[in-house]
N, C-alpha and C positions, 0 to 999 in steps of 0.2 A: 619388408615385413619383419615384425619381433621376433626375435630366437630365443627360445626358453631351455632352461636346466633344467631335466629334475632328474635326482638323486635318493635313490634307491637303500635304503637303511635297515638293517633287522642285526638279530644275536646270532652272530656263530655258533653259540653255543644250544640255541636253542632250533637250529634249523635240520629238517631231514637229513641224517644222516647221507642218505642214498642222493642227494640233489635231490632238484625239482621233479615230479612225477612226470612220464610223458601225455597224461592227458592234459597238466600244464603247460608244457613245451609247446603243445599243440595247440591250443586257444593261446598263446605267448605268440605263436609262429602265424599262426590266423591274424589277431591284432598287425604285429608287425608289418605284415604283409597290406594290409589292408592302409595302413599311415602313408607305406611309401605308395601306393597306389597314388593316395590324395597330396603326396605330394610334401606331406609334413612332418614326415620321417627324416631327418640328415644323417644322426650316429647314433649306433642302440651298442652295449655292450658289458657284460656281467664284468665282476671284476675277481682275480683269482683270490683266495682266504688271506687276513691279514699277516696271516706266519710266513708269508711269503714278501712282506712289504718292508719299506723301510718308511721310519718320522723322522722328519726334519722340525727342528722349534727351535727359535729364537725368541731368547729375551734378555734384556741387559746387556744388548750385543756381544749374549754367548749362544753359539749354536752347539747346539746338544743333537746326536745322532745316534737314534735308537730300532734294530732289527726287531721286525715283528716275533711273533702277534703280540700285541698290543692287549693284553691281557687288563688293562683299568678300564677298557674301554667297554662297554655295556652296549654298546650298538656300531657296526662298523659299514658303510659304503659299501654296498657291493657288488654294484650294477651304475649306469648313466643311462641318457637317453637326450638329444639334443632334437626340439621340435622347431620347424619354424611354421607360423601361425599368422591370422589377420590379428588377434587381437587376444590380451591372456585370458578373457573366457573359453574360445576357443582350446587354448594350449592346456586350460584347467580339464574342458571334459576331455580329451585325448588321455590325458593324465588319469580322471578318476577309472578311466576305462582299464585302463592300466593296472591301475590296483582291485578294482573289481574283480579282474578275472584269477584272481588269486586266494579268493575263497578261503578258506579253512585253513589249507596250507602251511603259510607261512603268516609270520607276528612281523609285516613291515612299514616300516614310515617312508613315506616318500617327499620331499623338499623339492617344490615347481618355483625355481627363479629365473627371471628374465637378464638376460646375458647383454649386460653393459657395452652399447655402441661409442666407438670414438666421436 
């Protein structure tokens, strides 16, 4: 079966100060719960604020090494989630369910790609 990416995207700058509310947590921890039931859950996990990161870029075979946050950046990663699925409709509605449950909340994008087999 496919295994699919999707990645979790919104503004630091514009996200609840306090984190996620716990009645998101809770429909978050409900969802969760409910993928690895079926089976199509593998890896779920937020990721900590970009001031905490480091960028690696190469171009003209020079590598440039920059300590976050990353302050040009207008949208940053902040979370994964690796599904494996029959087929990517499937992996699609897991996904929008995913962003459904997030209502009002938060302003975020999420990117579902399917994860390149040898």
């Amino acid at each position: 079966m496919p295994r699919y990416l999707s990645t979790v995207s919104s503004s630091e700058k514009n996200a609840p100060a306090d984190g996620p509310s716990p009645e998101l947590m809770r429909r978050m921890g409900e969802l969760i719960e409910e993928m690895t039931r079926a089976g199509v859950l593998l890896d779920t996990a937020g990721l900590t604020p970009s001031a905490q990161g480091v960028r690696f870029r190469q171009s003209g075979g020079r590598l440039t090494v920059t300590d976050g946050p990353f302050t040009e950046a207008k949208e940053v990663i902040g979370g994964y989630a690796i599904v494996q699925a029959k087929d990517k409709e499937q992996a699609v509605e897991w996904t929008r369910r995913f962003v459904e449950i997030h209502g009002d909340e938060f302003d975020i994008t999420v990117e579902l790609r399917e994860i390149a087999e040898p």
